[in-house]
C-alpha positions as CSV (number, residue, x, y, z in Angstrom):
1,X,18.1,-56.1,-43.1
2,X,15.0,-53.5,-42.9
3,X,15.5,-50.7,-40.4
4,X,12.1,-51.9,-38.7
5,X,13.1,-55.6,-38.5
6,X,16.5,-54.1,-36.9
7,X,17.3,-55.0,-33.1
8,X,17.6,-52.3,-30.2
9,X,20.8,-53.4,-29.8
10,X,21.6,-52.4,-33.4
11,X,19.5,-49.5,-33.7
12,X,22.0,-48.0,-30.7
13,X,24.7,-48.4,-32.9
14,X,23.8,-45.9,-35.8
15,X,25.4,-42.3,-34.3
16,X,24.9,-40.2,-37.6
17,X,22.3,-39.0,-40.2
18,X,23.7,-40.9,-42.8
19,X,23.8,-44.3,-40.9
20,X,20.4,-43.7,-40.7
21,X,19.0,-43.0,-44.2
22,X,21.7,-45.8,-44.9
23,X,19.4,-48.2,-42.8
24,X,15.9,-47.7,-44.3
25,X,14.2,-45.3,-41.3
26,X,11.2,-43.3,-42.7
27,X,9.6,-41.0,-40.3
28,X,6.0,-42.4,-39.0
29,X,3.8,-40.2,-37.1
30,X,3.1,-40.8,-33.1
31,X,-0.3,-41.6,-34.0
32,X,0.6,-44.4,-37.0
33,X,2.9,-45.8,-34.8
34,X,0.6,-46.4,-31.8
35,X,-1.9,-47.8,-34.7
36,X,0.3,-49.6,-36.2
37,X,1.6,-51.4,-32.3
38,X,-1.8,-52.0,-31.7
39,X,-2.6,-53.8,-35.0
40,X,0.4,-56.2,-33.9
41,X,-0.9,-56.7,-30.8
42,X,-4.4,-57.5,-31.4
43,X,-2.9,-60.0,-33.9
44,X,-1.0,-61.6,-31.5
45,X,-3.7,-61.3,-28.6
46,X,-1.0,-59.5,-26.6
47,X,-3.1,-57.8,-23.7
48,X,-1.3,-54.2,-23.6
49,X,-3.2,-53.1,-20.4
50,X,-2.9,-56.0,-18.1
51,X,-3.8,-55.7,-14.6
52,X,-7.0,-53.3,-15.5
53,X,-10.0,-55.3,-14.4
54,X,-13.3,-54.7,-15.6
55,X,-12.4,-52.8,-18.7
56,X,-12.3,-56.0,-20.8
57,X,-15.4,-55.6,-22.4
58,X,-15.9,-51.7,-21.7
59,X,-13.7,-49.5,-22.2
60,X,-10.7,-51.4,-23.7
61,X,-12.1,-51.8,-26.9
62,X,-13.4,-48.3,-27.0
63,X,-9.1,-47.3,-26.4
64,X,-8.3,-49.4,-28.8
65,X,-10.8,-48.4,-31.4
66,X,-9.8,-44.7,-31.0
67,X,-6.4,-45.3,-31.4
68,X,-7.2,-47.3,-34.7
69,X,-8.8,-44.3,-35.7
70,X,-5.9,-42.5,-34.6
71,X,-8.0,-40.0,-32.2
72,X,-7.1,-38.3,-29.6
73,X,-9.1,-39.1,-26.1
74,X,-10.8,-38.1,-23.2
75,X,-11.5,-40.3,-20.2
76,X,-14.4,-39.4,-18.3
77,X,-15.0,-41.0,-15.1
78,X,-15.1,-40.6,-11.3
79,X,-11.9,-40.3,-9.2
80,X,-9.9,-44.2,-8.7
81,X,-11.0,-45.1,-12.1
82,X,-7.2,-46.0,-13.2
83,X,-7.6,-43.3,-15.8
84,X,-4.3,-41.7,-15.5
85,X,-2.9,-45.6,-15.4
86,X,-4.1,-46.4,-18.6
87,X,-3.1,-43.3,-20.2
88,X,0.6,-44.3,-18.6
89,X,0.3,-47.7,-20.2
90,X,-0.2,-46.3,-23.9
91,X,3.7,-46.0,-24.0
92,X,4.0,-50.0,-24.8
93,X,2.0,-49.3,-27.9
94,X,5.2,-46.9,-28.5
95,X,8.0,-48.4,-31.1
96,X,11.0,-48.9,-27.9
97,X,13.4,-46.4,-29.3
98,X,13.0,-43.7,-32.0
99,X,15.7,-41.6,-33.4
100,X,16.2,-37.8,-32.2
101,X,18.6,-34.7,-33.4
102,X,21.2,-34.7,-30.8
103,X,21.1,-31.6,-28.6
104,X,17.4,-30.4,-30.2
105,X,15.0,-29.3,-27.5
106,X,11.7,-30.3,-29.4
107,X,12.9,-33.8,-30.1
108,X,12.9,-33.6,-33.8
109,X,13.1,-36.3,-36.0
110,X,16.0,-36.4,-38.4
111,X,14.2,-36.5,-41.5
112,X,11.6,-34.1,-40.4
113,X,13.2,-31.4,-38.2
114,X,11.1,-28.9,-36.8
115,X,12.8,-26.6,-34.2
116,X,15.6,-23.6,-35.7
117,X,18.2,-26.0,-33.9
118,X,18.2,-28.8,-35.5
119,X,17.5,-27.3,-39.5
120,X,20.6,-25.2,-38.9
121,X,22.3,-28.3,-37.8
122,X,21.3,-30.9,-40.4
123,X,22.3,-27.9,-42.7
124,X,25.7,-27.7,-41.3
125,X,26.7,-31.1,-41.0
126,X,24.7,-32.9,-43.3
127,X,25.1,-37.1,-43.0
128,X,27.0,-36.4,-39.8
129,X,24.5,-34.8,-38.0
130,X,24.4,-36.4,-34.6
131,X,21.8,-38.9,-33.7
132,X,20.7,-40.4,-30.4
133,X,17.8,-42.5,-29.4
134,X,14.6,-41.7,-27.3
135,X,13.3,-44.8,-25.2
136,X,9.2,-45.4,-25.4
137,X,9.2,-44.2,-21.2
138,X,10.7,-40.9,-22.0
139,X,8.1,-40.4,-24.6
140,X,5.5,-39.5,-21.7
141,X,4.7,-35.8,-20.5
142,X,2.0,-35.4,-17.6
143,X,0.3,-32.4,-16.6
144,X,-2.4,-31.9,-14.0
145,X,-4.7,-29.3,-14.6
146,X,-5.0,-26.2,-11.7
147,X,-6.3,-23.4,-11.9
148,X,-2.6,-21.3,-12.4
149,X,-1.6,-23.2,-15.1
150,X,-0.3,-20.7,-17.6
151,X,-0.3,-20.5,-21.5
152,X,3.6,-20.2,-20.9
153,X,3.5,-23.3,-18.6
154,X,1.8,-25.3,-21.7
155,X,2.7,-23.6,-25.1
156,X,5.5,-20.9,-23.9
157,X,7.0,-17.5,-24.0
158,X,9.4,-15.2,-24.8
159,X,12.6,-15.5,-22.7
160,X,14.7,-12.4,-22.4
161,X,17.6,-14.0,-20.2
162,X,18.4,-16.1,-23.4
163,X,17.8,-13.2,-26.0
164,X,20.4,-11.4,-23.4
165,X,23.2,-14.3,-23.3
166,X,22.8,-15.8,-27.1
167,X,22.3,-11.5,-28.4
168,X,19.5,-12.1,-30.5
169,X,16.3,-9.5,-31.3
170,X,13.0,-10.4,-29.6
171,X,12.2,-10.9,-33.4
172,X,14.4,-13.7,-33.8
173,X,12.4,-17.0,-32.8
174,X,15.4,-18.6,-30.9
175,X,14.3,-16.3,-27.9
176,X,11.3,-18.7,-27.6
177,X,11.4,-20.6,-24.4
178,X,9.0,-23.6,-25.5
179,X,6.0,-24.9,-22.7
180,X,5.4,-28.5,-22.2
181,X,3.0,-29.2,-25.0
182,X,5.9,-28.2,-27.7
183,X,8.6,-30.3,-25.8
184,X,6.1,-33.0,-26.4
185,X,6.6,-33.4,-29.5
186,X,6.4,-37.1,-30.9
187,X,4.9,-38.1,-27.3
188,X,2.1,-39.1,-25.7
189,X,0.7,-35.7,-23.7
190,X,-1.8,-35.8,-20.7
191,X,-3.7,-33.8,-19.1
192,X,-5.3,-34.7,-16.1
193,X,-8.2,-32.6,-14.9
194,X,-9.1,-31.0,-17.7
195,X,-11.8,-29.3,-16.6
196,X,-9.6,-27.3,-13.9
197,X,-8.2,-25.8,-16.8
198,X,-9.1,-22.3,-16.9
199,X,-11.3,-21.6,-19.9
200,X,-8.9,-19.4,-21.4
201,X,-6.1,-21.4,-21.4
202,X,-8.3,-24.3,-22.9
203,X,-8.5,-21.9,-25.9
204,X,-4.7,-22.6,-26.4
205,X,-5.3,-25.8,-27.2
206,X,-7.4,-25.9,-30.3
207,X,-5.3,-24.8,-33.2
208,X,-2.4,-27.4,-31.6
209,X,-5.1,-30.4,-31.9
210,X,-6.7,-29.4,-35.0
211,X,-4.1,-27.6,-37.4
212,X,-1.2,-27.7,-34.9
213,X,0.1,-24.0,-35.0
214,X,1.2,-22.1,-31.8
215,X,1.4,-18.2,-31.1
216,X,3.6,-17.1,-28.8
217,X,4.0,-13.4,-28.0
218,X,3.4,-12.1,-32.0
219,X,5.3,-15.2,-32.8
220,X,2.9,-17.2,-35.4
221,X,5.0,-20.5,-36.0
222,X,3.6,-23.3,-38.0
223,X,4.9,-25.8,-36.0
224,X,3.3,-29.7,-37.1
225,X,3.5,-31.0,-34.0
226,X,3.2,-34.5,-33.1
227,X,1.5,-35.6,-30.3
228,X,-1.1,-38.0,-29.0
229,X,-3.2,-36.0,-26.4
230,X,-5.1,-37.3,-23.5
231,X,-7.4,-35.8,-21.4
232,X,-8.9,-37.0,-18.1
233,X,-12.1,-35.6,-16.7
234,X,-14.5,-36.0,-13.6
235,X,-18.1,-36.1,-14.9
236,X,-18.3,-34.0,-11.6
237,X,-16.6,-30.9,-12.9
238,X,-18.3,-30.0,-15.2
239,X,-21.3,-28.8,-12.8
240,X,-19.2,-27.7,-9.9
241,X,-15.2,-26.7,-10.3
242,X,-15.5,-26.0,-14.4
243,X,-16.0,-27.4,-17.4
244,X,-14.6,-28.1,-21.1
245,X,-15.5,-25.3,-23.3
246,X,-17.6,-27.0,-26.4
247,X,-14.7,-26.3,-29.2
248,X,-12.0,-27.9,-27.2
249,X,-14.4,-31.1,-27.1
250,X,-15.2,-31.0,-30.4
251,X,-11.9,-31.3,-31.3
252,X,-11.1,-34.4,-29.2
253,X,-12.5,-36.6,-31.0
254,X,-13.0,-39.5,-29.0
255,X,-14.8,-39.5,-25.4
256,X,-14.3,-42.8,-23.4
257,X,-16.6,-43.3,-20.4
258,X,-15.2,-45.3,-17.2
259,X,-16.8,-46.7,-14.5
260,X,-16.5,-48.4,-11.5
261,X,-15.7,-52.4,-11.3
262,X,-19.4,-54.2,-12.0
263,X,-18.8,-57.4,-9.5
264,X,-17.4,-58.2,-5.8
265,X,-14.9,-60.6,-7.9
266,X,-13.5,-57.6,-10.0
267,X,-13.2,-55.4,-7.0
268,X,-11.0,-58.3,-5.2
269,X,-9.1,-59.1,-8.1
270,X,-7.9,-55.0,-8.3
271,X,-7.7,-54.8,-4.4
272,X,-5.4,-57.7,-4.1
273,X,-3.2,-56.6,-7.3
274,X,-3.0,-52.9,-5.7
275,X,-2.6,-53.5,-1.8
276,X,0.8,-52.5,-0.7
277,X,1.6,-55.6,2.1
278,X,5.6,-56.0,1.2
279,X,7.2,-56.6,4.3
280,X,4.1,-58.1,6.0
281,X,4.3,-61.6,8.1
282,X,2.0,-62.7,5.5
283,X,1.9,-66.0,5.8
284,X,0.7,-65.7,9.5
285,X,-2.3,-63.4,8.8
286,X,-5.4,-65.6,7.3
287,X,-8.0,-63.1,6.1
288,X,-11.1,-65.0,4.9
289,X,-12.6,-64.4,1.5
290,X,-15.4,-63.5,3.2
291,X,-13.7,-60.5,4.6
292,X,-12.2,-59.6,0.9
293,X,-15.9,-59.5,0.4
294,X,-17.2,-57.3,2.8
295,X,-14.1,-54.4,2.4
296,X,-15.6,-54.7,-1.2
297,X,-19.1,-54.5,0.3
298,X,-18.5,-51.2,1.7
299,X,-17.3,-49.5,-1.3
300,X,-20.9,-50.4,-3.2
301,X,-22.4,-49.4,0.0
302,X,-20.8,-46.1,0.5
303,X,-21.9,-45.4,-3.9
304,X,-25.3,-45.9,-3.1
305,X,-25.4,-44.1,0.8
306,X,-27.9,-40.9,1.5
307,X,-25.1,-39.7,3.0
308,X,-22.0,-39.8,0.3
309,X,-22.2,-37.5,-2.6
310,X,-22.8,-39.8,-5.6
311,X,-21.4,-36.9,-7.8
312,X,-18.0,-37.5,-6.6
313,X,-17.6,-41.4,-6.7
314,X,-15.7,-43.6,-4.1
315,X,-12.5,-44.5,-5.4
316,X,-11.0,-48.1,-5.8
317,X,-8.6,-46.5,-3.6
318,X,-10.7,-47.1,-1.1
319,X,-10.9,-50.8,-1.1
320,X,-7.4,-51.0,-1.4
321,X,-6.5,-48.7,1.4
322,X,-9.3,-50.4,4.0
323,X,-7.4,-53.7,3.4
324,X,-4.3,-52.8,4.0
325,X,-5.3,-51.4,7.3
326,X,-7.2,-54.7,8.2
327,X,-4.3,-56.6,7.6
328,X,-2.6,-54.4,9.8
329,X,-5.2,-54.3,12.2
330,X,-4.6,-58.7,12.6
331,X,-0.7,-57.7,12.4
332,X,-1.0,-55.5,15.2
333,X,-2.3,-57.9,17.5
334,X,-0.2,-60.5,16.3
335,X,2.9,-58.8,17.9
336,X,0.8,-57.3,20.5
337,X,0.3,-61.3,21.7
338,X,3.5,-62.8,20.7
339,X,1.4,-64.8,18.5
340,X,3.0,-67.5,15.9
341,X,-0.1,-66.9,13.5
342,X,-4.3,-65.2,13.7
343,X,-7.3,-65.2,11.8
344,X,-8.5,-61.6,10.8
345,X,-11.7,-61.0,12.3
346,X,-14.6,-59.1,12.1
347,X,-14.3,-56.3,14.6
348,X,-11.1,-56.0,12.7
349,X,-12.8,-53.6,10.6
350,X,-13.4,-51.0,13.1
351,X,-9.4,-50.4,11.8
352,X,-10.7,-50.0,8.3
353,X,-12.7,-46.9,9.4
354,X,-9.7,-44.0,8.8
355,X,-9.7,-45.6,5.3
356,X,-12.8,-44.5,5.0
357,X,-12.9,-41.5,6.1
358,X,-11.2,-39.6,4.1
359,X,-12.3,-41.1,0.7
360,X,-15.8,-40.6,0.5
361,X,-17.1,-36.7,0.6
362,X,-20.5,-36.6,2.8
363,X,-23.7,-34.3,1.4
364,X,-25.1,-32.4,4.0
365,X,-26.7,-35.2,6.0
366,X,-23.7,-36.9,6.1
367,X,-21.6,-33.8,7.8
368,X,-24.2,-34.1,10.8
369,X,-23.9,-37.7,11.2
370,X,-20.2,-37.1,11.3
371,X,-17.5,-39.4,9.2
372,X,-16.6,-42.0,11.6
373,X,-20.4,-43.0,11.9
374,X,-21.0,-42.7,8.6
375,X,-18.5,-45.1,8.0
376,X,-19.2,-47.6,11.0
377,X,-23.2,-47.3,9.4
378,X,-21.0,-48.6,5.9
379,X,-19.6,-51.6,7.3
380,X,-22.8,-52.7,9.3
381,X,-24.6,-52.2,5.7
382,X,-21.9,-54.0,4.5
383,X,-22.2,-57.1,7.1
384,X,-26.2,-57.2,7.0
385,X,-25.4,-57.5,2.6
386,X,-23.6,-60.4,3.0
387,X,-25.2,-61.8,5.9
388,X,-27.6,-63.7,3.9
389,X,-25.3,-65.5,1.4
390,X,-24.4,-67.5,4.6
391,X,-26.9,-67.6,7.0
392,X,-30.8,-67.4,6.7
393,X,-32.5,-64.2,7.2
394,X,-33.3,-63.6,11.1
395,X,-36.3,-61.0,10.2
396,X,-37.7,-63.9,7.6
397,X,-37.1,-66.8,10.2
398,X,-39.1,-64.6,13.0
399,X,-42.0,-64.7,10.8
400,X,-41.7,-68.6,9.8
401,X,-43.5,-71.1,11.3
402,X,-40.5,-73.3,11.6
403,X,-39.0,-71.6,14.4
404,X,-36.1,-69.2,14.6
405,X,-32.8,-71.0,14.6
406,X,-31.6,-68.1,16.3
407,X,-33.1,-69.1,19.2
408,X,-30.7,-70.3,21.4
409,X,-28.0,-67.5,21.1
410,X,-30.6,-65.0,21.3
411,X,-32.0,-66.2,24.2
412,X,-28.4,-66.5,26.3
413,X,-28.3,-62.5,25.9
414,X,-31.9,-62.1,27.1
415,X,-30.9,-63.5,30.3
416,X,-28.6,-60.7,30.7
417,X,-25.1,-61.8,29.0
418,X,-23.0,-59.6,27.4
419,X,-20.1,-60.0,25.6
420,X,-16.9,-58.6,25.0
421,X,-14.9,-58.8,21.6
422,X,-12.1,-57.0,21.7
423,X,-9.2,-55.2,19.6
424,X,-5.8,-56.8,21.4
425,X,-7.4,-60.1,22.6
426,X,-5.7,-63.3,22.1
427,X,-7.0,-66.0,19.4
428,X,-7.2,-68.0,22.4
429,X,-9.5,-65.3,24.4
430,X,-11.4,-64.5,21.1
431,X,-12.3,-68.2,20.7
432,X,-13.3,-68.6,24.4
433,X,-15.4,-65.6,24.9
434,X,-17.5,-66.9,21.7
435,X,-17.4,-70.5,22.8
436,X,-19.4,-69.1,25.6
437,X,-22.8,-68.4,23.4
438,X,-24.5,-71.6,23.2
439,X,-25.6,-72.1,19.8
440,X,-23.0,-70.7,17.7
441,X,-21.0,-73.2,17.2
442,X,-23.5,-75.3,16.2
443,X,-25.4,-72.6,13.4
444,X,-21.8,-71.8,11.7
445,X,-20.9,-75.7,11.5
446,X,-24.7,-76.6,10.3
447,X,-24.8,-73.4,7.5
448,X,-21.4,-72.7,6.4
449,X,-20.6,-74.7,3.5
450,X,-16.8,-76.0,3.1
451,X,-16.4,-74.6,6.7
452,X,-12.8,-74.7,7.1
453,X,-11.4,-75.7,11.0
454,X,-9.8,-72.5,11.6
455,X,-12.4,-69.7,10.8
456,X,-15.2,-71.1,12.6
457,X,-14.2,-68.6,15.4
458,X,-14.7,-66.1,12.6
459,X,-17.8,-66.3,10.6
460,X,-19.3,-67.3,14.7
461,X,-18.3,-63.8,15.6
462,X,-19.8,-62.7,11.6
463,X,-22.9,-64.2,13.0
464,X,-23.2,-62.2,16.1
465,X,-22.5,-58.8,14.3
466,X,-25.2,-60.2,11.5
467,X,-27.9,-60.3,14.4
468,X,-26.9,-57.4,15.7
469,X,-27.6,-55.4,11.8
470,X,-30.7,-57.1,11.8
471,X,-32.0,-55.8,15.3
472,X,-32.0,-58.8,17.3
473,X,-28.8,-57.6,19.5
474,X,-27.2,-54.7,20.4
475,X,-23.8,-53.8,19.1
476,X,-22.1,-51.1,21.0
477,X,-18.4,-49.5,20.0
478,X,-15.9,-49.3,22.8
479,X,-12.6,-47.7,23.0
480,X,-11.2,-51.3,22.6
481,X,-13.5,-53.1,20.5
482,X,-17.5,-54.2,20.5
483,X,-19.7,-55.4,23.5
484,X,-22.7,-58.0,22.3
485,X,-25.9,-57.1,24.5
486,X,-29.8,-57.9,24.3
487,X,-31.5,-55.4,22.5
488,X,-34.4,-54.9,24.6
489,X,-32.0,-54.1,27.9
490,X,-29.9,-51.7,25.8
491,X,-32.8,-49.5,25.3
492,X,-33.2,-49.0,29.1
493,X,-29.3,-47.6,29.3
494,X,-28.8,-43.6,29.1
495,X,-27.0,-42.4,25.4
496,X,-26.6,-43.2,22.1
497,X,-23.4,-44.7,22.8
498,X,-22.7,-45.2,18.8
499,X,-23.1,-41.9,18.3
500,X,-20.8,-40.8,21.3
501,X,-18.2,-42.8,20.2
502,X,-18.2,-40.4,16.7
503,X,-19.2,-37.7,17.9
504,X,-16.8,-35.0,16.3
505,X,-18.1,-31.8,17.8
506,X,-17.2,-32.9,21.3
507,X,-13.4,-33.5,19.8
508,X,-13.2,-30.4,18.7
């Protein structure tokens, strides 16, 4: 049998040198053998990088046509654009185990040592040189770019505690202690960040990627290393932290732009893959799709805010994080009322806020406002967006000669009602304090297509929080949820009570 039609099983089974030559193995360069992987999966129509949505089309093709051409790559793209992840997932293009010289610290391959080591050994013991085998998930070195990252940390350096111990002359090679990029030899090599990477140390790189030589301390080895590099970059870097100096870009030769999911339905689709909910009473929490929506709302809200840097991006991470906490925020008050099962609710995204918080970076405008009401101003965008795929438009129906259908509610605040939602109540007290709005009911059951029985309490109280982002009530934030008010009575009371409740100076 052919050495590459041979089984793992039997592959694990050859120990020497001469077992292997005996079996047909020719050396194949990291590069070939992603190529040559691919090729077979293509054929196949194997998807290699499953669960990355949005890329189908994008910048899948443009991975897999660089590694045809057997390139090395950059990914350019803002932060939470699964970069790093797809780099990670290049390792099941890797052949699953590939032979290695016993004991050598560069991972040579039998039939094409490289390091002093493992020459002197093949030399010694000829055929019996020992062989063991490297899985594809060891084959991965990751390195994220900082500022004191060394040329020792990545190529190497002399190290005078081993030239002590083994006896051996600073001109002797052995005294080498190799960096990361050497002890990556026949692996896939990242670095992440790229443009952190001091400029100097960027220099390093070239003559590895283009003629693969290293020169460490008057050392000039020709070492042929192996390696399939990848880079990650934020277009943002390149203004404001650092930047790729022009030769080390010229020498990658492939530049892959990401971006952010194009669609609600993508964002979703990633959301509900990456949310971490083991362990959560699942099956008692109902979170409308409507509410999938809006925490995907926010996200395309906070990319195109006044107040978020656009330079910087909002991460996927985002999404993810603002769901967990909104199916914690319905968990919490399922234990809090002994409850058998709930409906996630609206007002359960004032628990999605400290999600926010922290993953979007404000301009200058955006510091006054503060975070918090930057991103309660996010999910009120987010609400009025997808207002109107379910309900008409209350500033077009004022204007219409038809009459408002928002009539009735509307007109049970101006007579002075208020209303409380709030963060611990029971279903049962949620669905009575909205029962009292005449009016509701009856606009959810008419408008809402395919209403099912149990979230017409919820898109009623979506309807009250839609009038309220269109101006026709006021919303204010309590310490325990949201009061419902007329508009026009609201002006009359002292404050800016949104902007009280955010206000970060004071909590200083």
């Amino acid at each position: 049998m052919e050495y590459k039609n041979l089984t793992a099983g039997a592959l694990l089974k050859i120990k020497n040198l001469g077992e292997l030559k005996a079996a047909g193995y020719q050396p194949k360069s990291i590069k070939e053998e992603l190529r040559q992987n691919l090729i077979s999966k293509i054929s196949q129509k194997i998807n290699v990088f499953e669960g990355i949505w949005g890329f189908e089309d994008t910048v899948i093709p443009d991975i897999e046509r660089a590694i045809l051409s057997r390139h090395n790559i950059n990914f350019l793209g803002l932060r939470g654009q699964a970069k790093t992840r797809i780099a990670r997932m290049m390792t099941k293009l890797l052949d699953e185990y590939v032979p290695v010289v016993e004991g050598a610290e560069l991972n040579d391959d039998p039939l094409q040592p490289l390091s002093t080591f493992a020459k002197e050994l093949i030399e010694s013991k000829g055929d019996q040189t020992p062989v063991s085998w490297w899985h594809r998930d060891d084959r991965y070195t990751e390195k994220l770019a900082t500022p004191d990252v060394s040329v020792a940390d990545l190529i190497g350096d002399v190290d005078p505690i081993k030239a002590a111990t083994m006896k051996l002359s600073y001109n002797d090679e052995r005294v080498i202690h190799y960096g990361l990029v050497p002890r990556s030899h026949r692996s896939i090599f990242v670095i992440n960040e790229l443009p952190d990477l001091q400029a100097r140390i960027q220099v390093a790189l070239f003559n590895i990627l283009q003629e693969g030589d290293i020169q460490i301390r008057g050392f000039k080895l020709r070492l042929p290393l192996d390696i399939q590099f990848v880079f990650t970059a934020n277009p943002e870097d390149y203004t404001n932290r650092g930047s790729i100096v022009t030769p080390l870009k010229d020498r990658i030769e492939s530049q892959i732009i990401t971006h952010y999911p194009k669609s609600i339905e993508i964002g979703k689709r990633i959301t509900s893959q990456e949310a971490r909910l083991e362990g959560k009473p699942i099956e008692k929490i109902h979170v409308p799709e409507l509410l999938k929506d809006l925490i995907e709302q926010i996200a395309v809200e906070a990319r195109s805010s006044e107040y978020v840097d656009e330079k910087s991006g909002v991460s996927a991470r985002l999404t993810i994080s603002g769901y967990e906490n909104l199916v914690s925020a319905a968990e919490r008050r399922l234990y809090l009322n002994q409850e058998e099962n709930t409906v996630a609710r609206i007002s359960d995204l004032i628990g999605v806020i400290p999600a926010i918080t922290g993953k979007v970076e404000l301009v200058y405008e955006g510091e006054q406002e503060g975070a918090g009401l930057v991103a309660y101003n996010l999910i009120g965008k987010a609400i009025r967006s997808q207002f109107v795929n379910y309900f008409p438009s209350p500033e077009q129906k004022k204007k219409d000669k038809e009459g408002n259908p928002y009539v009735l509610p509307l007109s049970w605040f101006g007579e002075g009602n208020e209303l409380d939602v709030l963060a611990s109540q029971s279903d049962k007290e949620f669905k009575t304090a909205l029962h009292q709005v005449p009016g509701l009911e009856d606009l959810v059951t008419k408008m809402v297509k395919e209403l099912p029985e149990k979230e017409k309490e919820f898109f009623m109280e979506f309807l009250l929080h839609g009038l309220a982002e269109y101006s026709q009530l006021s919303k204010k934030l309590l310490d325990t949820g949201l009061k419902f008010k007329d508009l026009f009575s609201s002006m009359f009371d002292m404050g800016a009570p949104d902007e009280e409740d955010f206000d970060e100076e004071d909590d200083m």
